[in-house]
N, C-alpha and C positions, 0 to 999 in steps of 0.2 A: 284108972285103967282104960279109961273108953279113950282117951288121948294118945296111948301106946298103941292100940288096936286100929286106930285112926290113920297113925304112923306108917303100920305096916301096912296097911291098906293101900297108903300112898305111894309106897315104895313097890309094892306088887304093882299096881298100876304104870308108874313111871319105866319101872323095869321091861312091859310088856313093849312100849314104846323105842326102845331099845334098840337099833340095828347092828345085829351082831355081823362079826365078819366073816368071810366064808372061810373054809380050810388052805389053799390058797390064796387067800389075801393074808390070812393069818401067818401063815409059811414067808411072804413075801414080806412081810413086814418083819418079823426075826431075822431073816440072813439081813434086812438091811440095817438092821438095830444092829447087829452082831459085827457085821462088816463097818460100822461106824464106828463102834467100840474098839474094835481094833485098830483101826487109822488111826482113831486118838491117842490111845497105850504106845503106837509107833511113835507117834510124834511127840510126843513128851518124852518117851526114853532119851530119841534125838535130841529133845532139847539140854535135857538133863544131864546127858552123854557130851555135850559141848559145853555147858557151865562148867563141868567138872574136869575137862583140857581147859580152860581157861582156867580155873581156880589154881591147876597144877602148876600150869606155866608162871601165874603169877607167883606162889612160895618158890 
C-alpha cells in the first residue's frame, strides 16, 4: 500500500509543477487545432475527389 500512496504523492507533486495555459492560450490553441483539422478533411476530400475522376476515366 505505501507504494501506491508514494505514487500518488508523486503525481500530486509533479502535477503542482504543471504550467497550465491560460484561457486565451487555450482558445488559441483550439481554433488552430480545429482550423488544421479542417485543411486536412479539405485536402483529402480533394485528393479523394481526384482519384475517383481518374479511377472513372480509366473503366
Amino acid at each position: 500500500m505505501s507504494a501506491i500512496a508514494r505514487f500518488f504523492r508523486n503525481v500530486s507533486s509533479e502535477m503542482h509543477k504543471v504550467t497550465w495555459p491560460t484561457r486565451k492560450e487555450l482558445l488559441t490553441y483550439t481554433v488552430t487545432v480545429v482550423i488544421t483539422v479542417i485543411l486536412f478533411a479539405l485536402f483529402f476530400m480533394l485528393i479523394d475527389f481526384g482519384i475517383e475522376q481518374i479511377i472513372k476515366l480509366i473503366m
